[in-house]
C-alpha positions in Angstrom: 121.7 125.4 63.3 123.1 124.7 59.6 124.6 121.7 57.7 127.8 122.8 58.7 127.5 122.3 62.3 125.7 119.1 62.1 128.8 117.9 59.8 131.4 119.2 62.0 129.7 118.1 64.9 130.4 114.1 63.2 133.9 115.1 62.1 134.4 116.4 66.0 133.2 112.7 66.8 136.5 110.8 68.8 134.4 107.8 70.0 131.5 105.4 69.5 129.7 107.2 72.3 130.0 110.7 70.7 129.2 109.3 67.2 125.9 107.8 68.4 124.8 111.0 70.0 125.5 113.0 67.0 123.7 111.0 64.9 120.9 111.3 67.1 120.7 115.5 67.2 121.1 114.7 62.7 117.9 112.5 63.0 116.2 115.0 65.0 117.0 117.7 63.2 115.1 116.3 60.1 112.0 116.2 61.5 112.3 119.2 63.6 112.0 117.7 66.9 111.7 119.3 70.5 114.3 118.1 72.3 112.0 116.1 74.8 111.2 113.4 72.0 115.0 112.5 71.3 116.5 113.2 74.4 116.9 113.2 78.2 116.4 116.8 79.8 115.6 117.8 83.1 112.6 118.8 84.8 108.4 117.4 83.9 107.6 117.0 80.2 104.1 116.3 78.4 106.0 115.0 75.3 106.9 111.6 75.0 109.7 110.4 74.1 110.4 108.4 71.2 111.2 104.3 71.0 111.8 102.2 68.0 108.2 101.2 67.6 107.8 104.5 66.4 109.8 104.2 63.7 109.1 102.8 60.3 110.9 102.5 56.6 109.1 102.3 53.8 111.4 100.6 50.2 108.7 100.1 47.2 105.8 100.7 49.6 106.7 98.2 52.2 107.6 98.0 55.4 111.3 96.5 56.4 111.5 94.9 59.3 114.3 96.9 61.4 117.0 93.9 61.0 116.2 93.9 57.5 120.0 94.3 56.0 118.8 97.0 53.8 117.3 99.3 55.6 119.6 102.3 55.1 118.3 101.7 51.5 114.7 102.4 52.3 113.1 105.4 50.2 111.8 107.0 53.7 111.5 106.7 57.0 108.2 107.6 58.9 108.0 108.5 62.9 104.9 108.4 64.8 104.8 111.1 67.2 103.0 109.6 70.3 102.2 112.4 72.5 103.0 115.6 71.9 103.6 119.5 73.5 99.9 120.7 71.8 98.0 117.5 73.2 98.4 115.9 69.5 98.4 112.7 69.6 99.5 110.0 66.7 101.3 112.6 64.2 103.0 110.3 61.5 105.8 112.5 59.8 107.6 110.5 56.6 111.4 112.4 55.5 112.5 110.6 51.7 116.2 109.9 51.0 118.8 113.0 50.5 121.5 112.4 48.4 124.0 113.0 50.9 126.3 110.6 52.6 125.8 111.9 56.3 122.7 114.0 55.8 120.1 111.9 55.4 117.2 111.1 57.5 116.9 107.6 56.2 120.6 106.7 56.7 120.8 108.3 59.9 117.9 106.5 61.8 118.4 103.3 60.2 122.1 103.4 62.0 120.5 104.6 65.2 117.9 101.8 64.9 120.2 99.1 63.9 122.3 99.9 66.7 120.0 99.5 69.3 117.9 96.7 68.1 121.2 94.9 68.6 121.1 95.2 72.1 119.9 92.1 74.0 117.1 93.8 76.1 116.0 95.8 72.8 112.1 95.7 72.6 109.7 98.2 70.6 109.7 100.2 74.0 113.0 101.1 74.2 114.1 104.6 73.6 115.7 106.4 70.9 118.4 107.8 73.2 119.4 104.3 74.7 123.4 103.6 74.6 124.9 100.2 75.5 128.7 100.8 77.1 131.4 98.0 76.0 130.5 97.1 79.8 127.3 96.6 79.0 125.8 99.3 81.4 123.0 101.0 79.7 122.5 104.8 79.6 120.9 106.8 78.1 121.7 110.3 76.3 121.2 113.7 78.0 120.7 116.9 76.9 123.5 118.7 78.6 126.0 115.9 77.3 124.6 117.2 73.7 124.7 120.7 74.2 128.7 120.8 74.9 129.2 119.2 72.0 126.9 120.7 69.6 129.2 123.8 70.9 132.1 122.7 70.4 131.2 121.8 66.7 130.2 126.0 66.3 132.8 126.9 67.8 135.4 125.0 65.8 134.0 126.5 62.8 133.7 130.0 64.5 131.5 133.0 64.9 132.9 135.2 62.0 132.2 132.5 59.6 128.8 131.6 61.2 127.4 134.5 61.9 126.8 134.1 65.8 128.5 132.4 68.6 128.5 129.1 69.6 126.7 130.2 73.2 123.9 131.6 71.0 122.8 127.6 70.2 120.6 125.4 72.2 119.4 121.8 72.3 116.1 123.8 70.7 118.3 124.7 68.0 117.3 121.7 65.7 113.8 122.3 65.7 114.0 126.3 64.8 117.2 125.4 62.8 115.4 123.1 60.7 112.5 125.5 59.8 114.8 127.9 59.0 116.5 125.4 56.6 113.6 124.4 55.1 112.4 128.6 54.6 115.9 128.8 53.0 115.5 126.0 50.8 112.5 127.4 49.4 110.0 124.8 51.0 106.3 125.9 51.2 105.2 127.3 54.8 102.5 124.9 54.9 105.1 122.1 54.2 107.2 124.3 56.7 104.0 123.4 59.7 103.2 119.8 59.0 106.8 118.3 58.6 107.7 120.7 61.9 104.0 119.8 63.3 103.4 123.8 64.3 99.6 124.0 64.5 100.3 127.5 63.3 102.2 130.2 61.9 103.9 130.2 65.2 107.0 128.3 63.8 107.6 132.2 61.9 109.3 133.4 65.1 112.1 130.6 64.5 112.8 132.7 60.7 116.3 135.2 61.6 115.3 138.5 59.6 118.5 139.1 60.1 120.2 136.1 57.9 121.2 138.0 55.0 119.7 135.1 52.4 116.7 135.8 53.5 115.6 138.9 52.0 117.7 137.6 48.6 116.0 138.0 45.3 113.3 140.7 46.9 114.2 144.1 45.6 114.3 142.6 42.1 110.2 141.6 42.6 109.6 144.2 44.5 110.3 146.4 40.7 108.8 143.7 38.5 105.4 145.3 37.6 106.2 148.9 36.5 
C-alpha cells in the first residue's frame, strides 16, 4: 500500500458512499489497523471493532468535543483500541497533523466523526464503519465492498509503475502497508511496534526486501570504516 493508491483511491471516488469508505481505509491506514477494527468482514473475530467513543482530539492539550467546529484543526487524534487480536486491552495510539490536504490522520477522522455524529441515532457506541443512505437506511461498510475498490485505485495507476499488481493487495494491506511506510520513512522500529501495536519484531515480515529503496544508502556504510 503507498500514498499513491490511498490518493487515487479518493480521486476514483464518484459518490458520497465511495468517498466515506475511502476515507475510512486513509484513517486506518495511519494507525495500522487490522481490518476487523474498521470494518465489516466475514467469519468470528476477537477484535473489536471501533466506535466514536474511541476516538479523541487533542488542540493545546484539550479535548474537543466531536461537534466542536474545529476539530479538523486539532493537533492529534488518539484511538483507544478496546480489544485486540493479542488479548491487549485499552491500547491508546495518538497520530499528530501531516501537512497534507488528504493525508492526514487528524483531518481524515475528524470528517469520518463529524459525519456520523450527525446521524440522529449517533451514540458513543456506534461504529466507525456506520453509513446513513439519503433514505435513511443504515449500513454499514464491508470488507469486500473495500477491497474492489482499493483495486481499482492500483489498477488505474498500474503494475509497471507500482511494482506489483493490483490482485497482489488486500484489505490487510493497510496495516503491513503502513509499517512499510513508516521503515521507508526512516521511523525507528520501536516507533514501528507501538504505533502498529506488534508486541514484537513480528511486524518485520510486512518489510518487502525486494522494494528497491530499501537497501538505498547501504553499500556506501557498508565501506565507511576502512
Amino acid at each position: 500500500m503507498t500514498a499513491s493508491i490511498l490518493r487515487q483511491l479518493y480521486t476514483s471516488a464518484i459518490s458520497d458512499f465511495d468517498r466515506m469508505l475511502c476515507e475510512l481505509f486513509i484513517g486506518a491506514f495511519f494507525f495500522a489497523m487490522r481490518s476487523c477494527e474498521y470494518i465489516q468482514v466475514s467469519g468470528p473475530r476477537h477484535t473489536k471493532l471501533l466506535t466514536l467513543g474511541n476516538i479523541k482530539f487533542i488542540r493545546n492539550r484539550k479535548r474537543l468535543h466531536h461537534t466542536h467546529p474545529d476539530l479538523h484543526k486539532a493537533d492529534c487524534v488518539s484511538i483507544t483500541f478496546v480489544l485486540q487480536k493479542r488479548d491487549s486491552k485499552g491500547d491508546v495510539i495518538t497520530q499528530h497533523r501531516s501537512k497534507d490536504k488528504l493525508l492526514c490522520p487528524v483531518k481524515i477522522w475528524a470528517n469520518i466523526v463529524r459525519r456520523i455524529s450527525g446521524y440522529e441515532f449517533s451514540s458513543p457506541d456506534t461504529t466507525v464503519n456506520t453509513y446513513l443512505f439519503p433514505d435513511s437506511s443504515r449500513h454499514l461498510f464491508t470488507g469486500k465492498e473495500l477491497l474492489s475498490r482499493i483495486r481499482l485505485a492500483a489498477s488505474v495507476i498500474g503494475e509497471e509503475e507500482l511494482g506489483f499488481s493490483s490482485m497482489q493487495l488486500g484489505l490487510h494491506s493497510a496495516r503491513s502497508g503502513a509499517a512499510m511506510a513508516m521503515y521507508l520513512g526512516g521511523v525507528p522500529v520501536y516507533t514501528i511496534m507501538l504505533l502498529g501495536r506488534w508486541a514484537s519484531e513480528a511486524f518485520l515480515c510486512y518489510i518487502r526486501k525486494q522494494v528497491q529503496e530499501f537497501s538505498s544508502g547501504v553499500s556506501k556504510k557498508m565501506i565507511a570504516n576502512e
